[in-house]
N, C-alpha and C positions, 0 to 999 in steps of 0.2 A: 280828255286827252291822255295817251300813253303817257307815264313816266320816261319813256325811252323815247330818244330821242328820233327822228325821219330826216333822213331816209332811214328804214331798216328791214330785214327780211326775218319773219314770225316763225318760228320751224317748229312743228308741234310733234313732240318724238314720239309721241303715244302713238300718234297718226302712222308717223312712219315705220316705228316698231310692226304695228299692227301688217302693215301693207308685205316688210320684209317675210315674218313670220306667215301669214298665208301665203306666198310664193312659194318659199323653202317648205311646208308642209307640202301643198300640191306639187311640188317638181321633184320629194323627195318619194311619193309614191309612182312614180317615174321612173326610180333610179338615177335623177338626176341630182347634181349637189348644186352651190351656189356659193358664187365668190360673189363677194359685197365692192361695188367700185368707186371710189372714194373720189375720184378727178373732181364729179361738179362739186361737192364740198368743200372744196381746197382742204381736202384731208380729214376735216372736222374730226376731232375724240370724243365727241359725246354723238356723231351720227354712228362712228363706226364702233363704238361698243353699243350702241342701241342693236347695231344689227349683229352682232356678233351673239347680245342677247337671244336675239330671234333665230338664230341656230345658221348665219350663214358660215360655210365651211372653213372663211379666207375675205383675206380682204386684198384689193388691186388697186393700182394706181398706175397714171400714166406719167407722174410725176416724181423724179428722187424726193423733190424735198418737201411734197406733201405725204410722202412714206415717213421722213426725217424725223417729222411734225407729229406723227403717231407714235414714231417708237420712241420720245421726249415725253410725250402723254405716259408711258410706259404701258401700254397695247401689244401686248403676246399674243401671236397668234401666225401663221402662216401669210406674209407679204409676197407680195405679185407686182411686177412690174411688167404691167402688160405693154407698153409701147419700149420698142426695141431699145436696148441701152445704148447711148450713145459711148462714144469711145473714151471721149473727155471725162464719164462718170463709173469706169466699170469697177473700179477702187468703193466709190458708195454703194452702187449696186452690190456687190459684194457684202458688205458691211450690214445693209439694213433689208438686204429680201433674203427669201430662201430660195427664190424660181422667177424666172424674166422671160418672158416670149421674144423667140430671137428669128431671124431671117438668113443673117451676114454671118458666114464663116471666120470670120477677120473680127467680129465681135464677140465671137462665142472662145476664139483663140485669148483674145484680150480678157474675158472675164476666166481663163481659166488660170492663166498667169498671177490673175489678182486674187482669185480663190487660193490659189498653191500658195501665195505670198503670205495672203492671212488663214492659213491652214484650216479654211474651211471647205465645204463644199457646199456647191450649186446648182442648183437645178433649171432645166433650159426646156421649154414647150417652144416645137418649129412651128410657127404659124406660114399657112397653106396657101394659098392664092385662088381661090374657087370663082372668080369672078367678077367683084365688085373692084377690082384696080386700085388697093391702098395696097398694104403690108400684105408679103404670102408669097413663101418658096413655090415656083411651078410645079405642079405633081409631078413632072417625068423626071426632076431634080430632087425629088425628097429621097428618096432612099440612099443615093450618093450622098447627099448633104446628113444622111442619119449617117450614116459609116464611118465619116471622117469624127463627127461629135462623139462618137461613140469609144474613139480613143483620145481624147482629150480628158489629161489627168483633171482631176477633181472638181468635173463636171457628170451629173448625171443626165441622162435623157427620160425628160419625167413623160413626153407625150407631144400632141400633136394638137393643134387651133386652127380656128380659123374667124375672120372677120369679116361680115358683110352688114348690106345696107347704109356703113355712112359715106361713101365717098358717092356713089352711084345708084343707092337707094333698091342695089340687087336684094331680092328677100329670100331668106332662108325658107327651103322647103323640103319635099320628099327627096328632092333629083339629088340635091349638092350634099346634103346632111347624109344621105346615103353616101355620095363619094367620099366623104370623108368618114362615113369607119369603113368604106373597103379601104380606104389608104389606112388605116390603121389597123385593119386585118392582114393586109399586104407586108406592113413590115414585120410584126408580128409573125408572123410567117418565113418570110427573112433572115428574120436578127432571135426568132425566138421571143415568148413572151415579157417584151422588155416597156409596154406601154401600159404607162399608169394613169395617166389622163389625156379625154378628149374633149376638147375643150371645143364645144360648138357655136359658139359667140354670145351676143348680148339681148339685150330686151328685146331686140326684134326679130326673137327667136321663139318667144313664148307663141305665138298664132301657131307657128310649127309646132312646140312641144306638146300643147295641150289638144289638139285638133285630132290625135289620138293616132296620130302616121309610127309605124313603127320608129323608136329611139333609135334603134343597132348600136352601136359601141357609144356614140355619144353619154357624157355624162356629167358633164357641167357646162353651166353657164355663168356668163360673165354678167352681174346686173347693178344698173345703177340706176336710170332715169323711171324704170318702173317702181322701185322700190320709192323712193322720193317723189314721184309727180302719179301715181297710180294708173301711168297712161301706158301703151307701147307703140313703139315709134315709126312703122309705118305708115300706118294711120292717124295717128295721136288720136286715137280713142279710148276712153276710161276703160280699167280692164275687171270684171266684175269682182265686186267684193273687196275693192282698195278705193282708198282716200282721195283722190284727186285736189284734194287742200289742204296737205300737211304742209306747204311752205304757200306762203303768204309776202307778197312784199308792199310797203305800207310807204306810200307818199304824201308829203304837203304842199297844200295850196299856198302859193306865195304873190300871187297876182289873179284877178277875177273883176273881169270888166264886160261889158256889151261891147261887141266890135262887128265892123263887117266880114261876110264869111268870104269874102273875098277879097287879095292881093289888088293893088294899085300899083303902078309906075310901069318901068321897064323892068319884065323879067329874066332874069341870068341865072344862073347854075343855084343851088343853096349848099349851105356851107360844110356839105357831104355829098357835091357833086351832082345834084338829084335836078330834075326840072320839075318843077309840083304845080298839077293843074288843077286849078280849082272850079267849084260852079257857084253859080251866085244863088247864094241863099236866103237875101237877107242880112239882118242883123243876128248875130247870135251867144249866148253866154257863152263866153272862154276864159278859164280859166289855165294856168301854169303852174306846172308842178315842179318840184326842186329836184329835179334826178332826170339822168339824160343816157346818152347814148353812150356817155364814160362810166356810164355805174350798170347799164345792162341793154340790154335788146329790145329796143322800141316795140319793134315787131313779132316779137313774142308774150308782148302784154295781154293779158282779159281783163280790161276795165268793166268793175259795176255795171250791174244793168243798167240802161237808158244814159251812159256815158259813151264817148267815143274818141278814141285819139285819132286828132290830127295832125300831129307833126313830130319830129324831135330834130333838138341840137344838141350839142358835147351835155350839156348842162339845164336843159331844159325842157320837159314835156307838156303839151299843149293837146288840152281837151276840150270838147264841145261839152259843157253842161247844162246845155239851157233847158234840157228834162226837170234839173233840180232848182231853177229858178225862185230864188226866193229861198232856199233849203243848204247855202252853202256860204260860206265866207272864207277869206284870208283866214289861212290854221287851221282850217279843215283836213283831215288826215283820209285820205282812199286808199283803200285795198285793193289788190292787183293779183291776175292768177300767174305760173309763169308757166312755159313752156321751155325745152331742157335748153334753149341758147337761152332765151332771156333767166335761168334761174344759174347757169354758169357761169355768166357773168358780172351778176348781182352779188356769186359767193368770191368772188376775184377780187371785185371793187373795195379799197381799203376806206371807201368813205361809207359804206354799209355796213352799219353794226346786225351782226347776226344774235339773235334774240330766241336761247334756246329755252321750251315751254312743255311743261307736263301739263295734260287735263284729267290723267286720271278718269280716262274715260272705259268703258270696257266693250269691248270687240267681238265678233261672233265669226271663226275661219268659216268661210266658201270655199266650196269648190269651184276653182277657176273654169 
């Protein structure tokens, strides 16, 4: 049995060093750079100097105070507050990034106010609207919305983004990644060369990048769930030559009985609303685990071979073991793979000790 106690999530840095570092090599023969995105870690300083190790350009968060939490670590380095600052924080913003992906005029007026107050300056990336319907100025509004930033005291206009795949699962390809550097050739054009970064979104951009479609201005990306789960996320497919098990999360058995695989009585709602049909199986080993649906994503679990979950509540997971019959007891400790919701919510949960681990293992880059 671990020393450490379970629930806990195993994070093997070597693993994810390794994964960052081939990224940034292959997307830096590219021409591309890479900001390291901190959100599923809740900020972690030993994830984000592992990557800073590995040569990524910047780190991003979509959080003030998981940025707070790094620059307390005392982590120099160029911060990024990629999810637009809210009004109520532009005083932090200010304080602890150098550059914020902004949308709102009336945001970028308020962070210039607070830049002039605390006599620094600030850097603002307009993210674009290309299609998937989250965050993104319309193109026929960017260049007006560049004109007005562009005299707003001590603020600079570092470049231009764009976001796709999470709200609508639009995928980055030839059509949009070209639109956006003709919008960046367009202002360019315009305003004169005043565009330093194009920031062409996140890990479900690498099929794009590497798939060998011309770059054009594009020249960085925003990555996070690649670098830690070695997948990308249109497909959640392993991306060759990265780790798919640098983070591990590790539960105990706390009950482990023969029971029917089937509900009895009157069935009504369960206590996440669900109606859950079952089929009759028999008798079957189930065991329950100590970690639920308040510590992470049922449904982003990979249990062990010949296991299978079925079910969760706030507090509890419930698996078929009767593969291991005979081979398991109360305090028995199982390994779980996770996928980027179940591994974001795991890094959230203040009942999950996160359990950082070198193997001192050594690595060989691929070409992605």
């Amino acid at each position: 049995m671990s020393k450490h106690p379970a629930p806990r999530l195993e994070v093997n840095l070597d693993k994810i060093y390794h994964n960052a570092l081939t990224l940034v090599t292959n997307l830096r023969q590219r021409g591309i750079t890479v900001t390291g995105i901190t959100k599923a870690t809740l900020g972690s300083p030993e994830i984000a100097e592992t990557w800073l190790r590995a040569g990524v350009r910047g780190l991003g968060d979509s959080r003030v105070e998981n940025i707070g939490r790094m620059r307390a670590a005392e982590i120099s380095t160029l911060m990024t507050l990629i999810r637009s600052p809210m009004l109520s924080q532009v005083e932090q913003v200010v304080a602890l990034t150098e550059m914020s992906f902004n949308t709102e005029l009336s945001v970028i007026r308020k962070l210039s106010a607070a830049a002039k107050k605390a006599n620094r300056i600030h850097g603002v990336v307009l993210m674009v609207e290309l299609g998937d319907l989250r965050e993104g100025i319309m193109p026929s509004f960017l260049k007006k919305t560049v004109r007005e930033v562009l005299g707003f005291s001590n603020i600079v206009f570092m470049g231009i983004g764009t976001n796709l795949a999470c709200r609508n699962g639009v995928s980055p390809d030839r059509e949009n990644m070209a639109e956006l550097s003709a919008l960046a050739d367009s202002i360019d054009a315009t305003f004169g060369p005043i565009i330093n970064t194009v920031s062409g979104g996140n890990s479900a951009n690498l099929e794009w990048a590497f798939s060998g479609a011309d770059i054009g201005r594009i020249n960085n990306l925003r990555l996070g769930e690649s670098m830690l789960l070695g997948c990308e996320p249109l497909h959640r497919k392993a991306i060759k030559g990265l780790h798919t098990s640098a983070v591990t999360l590790v539960a105990e058995v706390i009950e482990l009985k023969n029971k029917p695989s089937k509900p009895w009585g009157n069935i009504a709602q369960s206590a996440f609303g669900e109606v859950i049909s079952s089929s009759e199986q028999g008798s079957i080993t189930q065991a329950i685990l100590a970690i639920g649906r308040q510590d992470t994503d049922p449904d982003g679990l990979v249990p062990p071979p010949g296991i299978k979950i079925l079910a969760a509540s706030s507090d509890h997971l419930v698996v078929d073991v009767s593969n291991y019959h005979g081979r398991m007891k109360v305090g028995t400790e199982l390994s779980f793979q996770l996928d980027y919701s179940a591994l974001l919510r795991a890094m959230t949960s203040p009942f999950i000790p996160k359990i950082m681990q070198r193997s001192q293992m050594k690595f060989r880059i691929e070409n992605v």
